[in-house]
C-alpha positions in Angstrom: 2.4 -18.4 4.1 1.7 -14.9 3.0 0.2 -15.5 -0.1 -2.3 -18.3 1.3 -3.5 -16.1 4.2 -4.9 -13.4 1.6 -6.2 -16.4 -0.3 -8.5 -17.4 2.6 -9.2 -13.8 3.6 -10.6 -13.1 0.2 -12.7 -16.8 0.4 -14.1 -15.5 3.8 -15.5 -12.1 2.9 -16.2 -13.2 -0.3 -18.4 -16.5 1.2 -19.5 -14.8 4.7 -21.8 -12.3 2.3 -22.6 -14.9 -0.3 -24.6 -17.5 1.8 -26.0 -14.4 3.8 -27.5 -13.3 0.1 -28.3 -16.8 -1.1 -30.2 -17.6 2.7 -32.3 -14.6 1.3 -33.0 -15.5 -1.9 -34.0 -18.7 -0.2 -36.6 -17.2 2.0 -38.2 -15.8 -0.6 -38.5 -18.6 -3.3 -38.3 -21.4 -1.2 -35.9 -22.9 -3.9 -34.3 -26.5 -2.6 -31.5 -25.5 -4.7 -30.8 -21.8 -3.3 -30.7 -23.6 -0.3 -28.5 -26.1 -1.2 -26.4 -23.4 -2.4 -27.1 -21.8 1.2 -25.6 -25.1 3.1 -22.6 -25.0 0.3 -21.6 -21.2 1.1 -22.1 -21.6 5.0 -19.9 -24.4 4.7 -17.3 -22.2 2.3 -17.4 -19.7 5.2 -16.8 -22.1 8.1 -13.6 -23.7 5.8 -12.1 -20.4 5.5 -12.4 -19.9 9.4 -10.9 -23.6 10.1 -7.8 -22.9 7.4 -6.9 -19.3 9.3 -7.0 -21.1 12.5 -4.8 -23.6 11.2 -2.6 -21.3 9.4 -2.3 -18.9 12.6 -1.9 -22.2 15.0 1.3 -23.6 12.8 2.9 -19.8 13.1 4.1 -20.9 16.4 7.5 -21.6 17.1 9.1 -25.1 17.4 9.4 -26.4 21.3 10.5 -29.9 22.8 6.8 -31.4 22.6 7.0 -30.4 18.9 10.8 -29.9 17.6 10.0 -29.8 14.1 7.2 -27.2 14.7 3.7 -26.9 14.2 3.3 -27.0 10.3 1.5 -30.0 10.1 -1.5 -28.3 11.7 -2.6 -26.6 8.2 -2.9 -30.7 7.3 -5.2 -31.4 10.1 -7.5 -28.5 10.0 -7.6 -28.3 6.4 -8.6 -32.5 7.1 -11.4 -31.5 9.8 -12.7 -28.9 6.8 -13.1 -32.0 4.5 -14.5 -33.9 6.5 -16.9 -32.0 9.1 -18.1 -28.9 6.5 -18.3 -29.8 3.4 -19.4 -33.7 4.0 -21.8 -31.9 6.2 -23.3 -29.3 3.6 -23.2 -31.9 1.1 -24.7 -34.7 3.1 -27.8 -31.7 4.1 -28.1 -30.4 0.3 -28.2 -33.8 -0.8 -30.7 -35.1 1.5 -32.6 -32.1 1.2 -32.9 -32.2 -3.1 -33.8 -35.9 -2.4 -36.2 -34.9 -0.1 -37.9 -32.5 -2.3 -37.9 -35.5 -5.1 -39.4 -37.6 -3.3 -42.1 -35.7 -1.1 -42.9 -33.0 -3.5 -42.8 -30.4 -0.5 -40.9 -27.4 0.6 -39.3 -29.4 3.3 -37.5 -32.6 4.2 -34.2 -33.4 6.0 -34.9 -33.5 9.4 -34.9 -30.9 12.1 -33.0 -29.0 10.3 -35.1 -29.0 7.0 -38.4 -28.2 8.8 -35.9 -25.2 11.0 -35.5 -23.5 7.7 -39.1 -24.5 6.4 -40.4 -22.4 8.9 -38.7 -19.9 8.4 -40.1 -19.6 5.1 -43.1 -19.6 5.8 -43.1 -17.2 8.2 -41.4 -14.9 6.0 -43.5 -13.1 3.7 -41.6 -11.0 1.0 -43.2 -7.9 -0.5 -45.8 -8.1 -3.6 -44.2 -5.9 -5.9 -40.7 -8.2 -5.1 -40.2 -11.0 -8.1 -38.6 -13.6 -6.0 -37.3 -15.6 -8.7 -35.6 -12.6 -10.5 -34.2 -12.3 -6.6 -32.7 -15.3 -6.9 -31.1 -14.6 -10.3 -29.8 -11.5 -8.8 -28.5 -13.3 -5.8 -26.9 -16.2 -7.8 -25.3 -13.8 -10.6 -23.8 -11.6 -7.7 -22.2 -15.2 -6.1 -20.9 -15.7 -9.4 -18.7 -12.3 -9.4 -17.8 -12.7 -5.6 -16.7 -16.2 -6.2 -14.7 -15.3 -9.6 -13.0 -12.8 -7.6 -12.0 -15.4 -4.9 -11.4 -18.0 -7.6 -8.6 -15.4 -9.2 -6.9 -14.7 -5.8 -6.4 -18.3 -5.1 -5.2 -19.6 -8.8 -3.0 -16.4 -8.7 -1.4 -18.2 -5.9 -1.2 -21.3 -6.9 0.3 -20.5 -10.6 2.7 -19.2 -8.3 3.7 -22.3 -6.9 3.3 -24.1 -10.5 6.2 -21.4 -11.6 8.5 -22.2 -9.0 8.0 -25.8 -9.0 8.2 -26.1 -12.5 5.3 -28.1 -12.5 3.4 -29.1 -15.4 -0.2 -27.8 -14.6 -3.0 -27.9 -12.2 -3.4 -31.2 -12.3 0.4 -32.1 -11.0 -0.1 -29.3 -8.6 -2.9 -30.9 -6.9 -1.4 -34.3 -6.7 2.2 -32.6 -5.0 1.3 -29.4 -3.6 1.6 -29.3 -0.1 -0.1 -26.2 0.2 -3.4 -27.5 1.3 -4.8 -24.2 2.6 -3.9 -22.7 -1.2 -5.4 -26.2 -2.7 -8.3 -26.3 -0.8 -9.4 -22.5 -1.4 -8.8 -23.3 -5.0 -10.9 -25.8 -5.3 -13.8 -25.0 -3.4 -14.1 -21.9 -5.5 -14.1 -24.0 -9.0 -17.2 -26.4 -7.4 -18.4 -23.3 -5.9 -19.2 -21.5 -9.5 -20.1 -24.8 -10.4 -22.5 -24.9 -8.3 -24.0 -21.6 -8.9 -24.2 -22.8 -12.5 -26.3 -25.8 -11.4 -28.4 -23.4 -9.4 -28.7 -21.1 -12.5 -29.7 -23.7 -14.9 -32.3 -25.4 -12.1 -34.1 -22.1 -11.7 -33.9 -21.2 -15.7 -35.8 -25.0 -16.4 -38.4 -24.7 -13.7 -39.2 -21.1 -15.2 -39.7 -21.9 -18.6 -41.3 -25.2 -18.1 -43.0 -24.8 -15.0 -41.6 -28.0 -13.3 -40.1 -28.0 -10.4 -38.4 -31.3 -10.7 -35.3 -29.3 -12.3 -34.9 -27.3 -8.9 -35.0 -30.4 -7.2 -32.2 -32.2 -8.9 -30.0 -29.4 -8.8 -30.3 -29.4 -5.4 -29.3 -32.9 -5.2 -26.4 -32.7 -7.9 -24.8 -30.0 -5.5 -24.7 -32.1 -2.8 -23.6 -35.2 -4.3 -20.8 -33.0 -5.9 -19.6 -31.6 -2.4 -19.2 -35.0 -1.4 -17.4 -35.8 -3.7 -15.2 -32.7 -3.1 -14.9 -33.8 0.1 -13.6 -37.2 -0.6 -11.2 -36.0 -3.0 -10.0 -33.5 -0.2 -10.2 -35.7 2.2 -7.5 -38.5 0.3 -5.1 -35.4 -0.3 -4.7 -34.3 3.3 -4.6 -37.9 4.3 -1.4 -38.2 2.8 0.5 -35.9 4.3 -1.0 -36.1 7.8 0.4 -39.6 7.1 4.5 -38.4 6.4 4.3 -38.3 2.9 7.7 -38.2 1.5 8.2 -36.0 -1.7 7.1 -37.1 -4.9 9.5 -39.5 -6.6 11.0 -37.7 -9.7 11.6 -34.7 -7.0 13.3 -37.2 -4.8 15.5 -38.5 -7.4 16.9 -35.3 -8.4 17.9 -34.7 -4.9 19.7 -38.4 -4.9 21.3 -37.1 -8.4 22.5 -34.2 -6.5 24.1 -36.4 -3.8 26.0 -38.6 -6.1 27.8 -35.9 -8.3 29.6 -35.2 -5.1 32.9 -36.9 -5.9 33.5 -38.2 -3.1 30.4 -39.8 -1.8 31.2 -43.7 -3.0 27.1 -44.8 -2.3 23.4 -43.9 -1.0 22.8 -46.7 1.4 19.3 -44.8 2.6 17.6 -42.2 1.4 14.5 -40.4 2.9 12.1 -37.1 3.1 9.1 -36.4 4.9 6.9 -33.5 4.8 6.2 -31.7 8.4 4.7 -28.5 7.2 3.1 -26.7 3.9 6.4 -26.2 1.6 8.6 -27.9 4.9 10.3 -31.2 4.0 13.0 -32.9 6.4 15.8 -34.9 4.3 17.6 -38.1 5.9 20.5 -39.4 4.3 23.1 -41.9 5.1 25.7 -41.7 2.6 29.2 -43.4 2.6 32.4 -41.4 2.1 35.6 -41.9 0.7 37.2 -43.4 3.6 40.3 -41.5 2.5 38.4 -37.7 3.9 39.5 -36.7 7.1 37.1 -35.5 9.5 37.3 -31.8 8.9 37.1 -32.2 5.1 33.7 -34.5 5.9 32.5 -31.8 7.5 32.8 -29.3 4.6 31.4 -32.0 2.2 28.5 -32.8 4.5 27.7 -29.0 4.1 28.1 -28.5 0.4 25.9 -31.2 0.1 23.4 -29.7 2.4 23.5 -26.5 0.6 23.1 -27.6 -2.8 20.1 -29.8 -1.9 18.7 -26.6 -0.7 19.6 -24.9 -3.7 18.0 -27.7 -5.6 14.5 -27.9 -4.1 13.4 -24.2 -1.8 10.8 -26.7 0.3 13.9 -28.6 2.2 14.1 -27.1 5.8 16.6 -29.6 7.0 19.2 -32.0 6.3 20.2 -34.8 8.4 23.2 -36.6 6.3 24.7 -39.8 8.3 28.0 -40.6 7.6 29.5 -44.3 6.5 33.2 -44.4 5.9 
């Protein structure tokens, strides 16, 4: 829990000043795709704010409405983030690029389009002030910010890979349940994407005076948020849902189970997630009928403690007994 919290407190400073500096750079250039890169940041700084809330919210302690505690909060807030902010910013930086496509204007999108289109033309920046070499300046300082926040949060999760024994990135994002740690993650990868986009739209329209390569940028950031946010979105779903752990992890626990000599059968079998790294175990297991009741006992612990020892997620074990 420790180690995601720093995460997300590194995102948030690191995002809160980024879309602060790219806001600017878009006042003075007008650039659809520094704004699109606005909406993208301002979205990375409201995720980071959801996340601690739902971080801080399933720190509270089990009660009777919720005897399992509150871990599964992390999943819904980390679900509200996929769905609300970033389907948000990339719904408004993709309409916006479109927009620009398709009107050859400033402005587009809405109330809120001609909101910021105001503001740029009200805002006059100084004569001696290159506002293009602003925005390269702005976009190259992202960069660093967002590398920084990118290292904190893979730091963290090759943590996870370690003691999982997981293969790579790619397993860890299809069984971590860490979603604050996953989600962090990834926004930082498409957000340095999308500072390259930016970068390469602004570098085109320089050198060939056409601003049609602003314009798509703008529009390839938002259509790659979305798709972030689907992708997000499908991973939360699944444990707001109960997922159970993966299967090769559950079978190892099963394997566990049955070198106990004297449990004769697995007649069921089940886990569910209820919290980042929190699974519960269910198993009913028949017995050598020959086992008295305090030597059931001691076996029914054994074979609690070594499923523990097996896999550090497991919280709880529920073992029924079938003589």
């Amino acid at each position: 829990m420790a180690g995601s919290k720093s995460v997300v407190m590194a995102a948030l400073v690191a995002n809160g000043a980024i879309a602060i500096l790219k806001f600017f750079g878009f006042l003075l250039t007008g650039s659809a795709a520094m704004l699109s890169e606005t909406y993208h940041s301002i979205s990375d700084t409201g995720n980071q704010v959801f996340l601690l809330i739902g971080i801080r919210f399933s720190e509270r302690k089990r009660d009777r409405q919720h005897p399992f505690g509150y871990g599964k909060a992390q999943f819904f807030y980390s679900f509200l983030v996929s769905v609300f902010l970033f389907g948000i910013a990339g719904w408004e930086s993709a309409k916006h690029g479109y927009s620009q496509l398709t009107s050859g204007g400033h402005g587009g999108g809405g109330q809120a389009g001609e909101a910021v289109e105001f503001l740029f033309i009200s805002f006059q920046p100084p004569t001696w002030m290159d506002p293009l070499w602003v925005n390269y300046t702005v976009l190259l300082g992202a960069f660093v910010f967002e590398t920084w926040a990118l290292y904190k949060a893979r730091a963290e999760m090759k943590r996870q890979i370690d003691r999982n024994n997981w293969s790579g990135y790619r397993e860890a994002f299809r069984k971590t349940s860490d979603v604050t740690t996953l989600t962090a993650l990834t926004e930082d990868t498409i957000a340095l994407a999308g500072i390259v986009i930016a970068l390469v739209g602004l570098f085109l329209e320089q050198q060939t005076g056409n601003p049609f390569f602003d314009r798509i940028s703008a529009l390839l950031i938002g259509i790659m948020l979305m798709g972030f946010a689907l992708a997000l979105a499908w991973e939360n779903k699944r444990l707001l849902l109960g997922e159970s752990l993966p299967a090769d992890e559950e079978q190892r626990l099963r394997d566990v189970v049955m070198q106990n000599e004297y449990v004769t059968e697995i007649i069921g079998f089940r886990t569910v997630y209820f919290g980042p790294n929190e699974v519960l175990v269910f198993a009913d297991l028949q017995f050598d009928p020959a086992l008295d009741t305090e030597s059931l006992d001691d076996e029914i612990t054994a074979l609690e403690a070594a499923m523990q020892d097996t896999n550090g997620d497991i919280r709880k074990v529920y073992v029924e007994p079938e003589l």
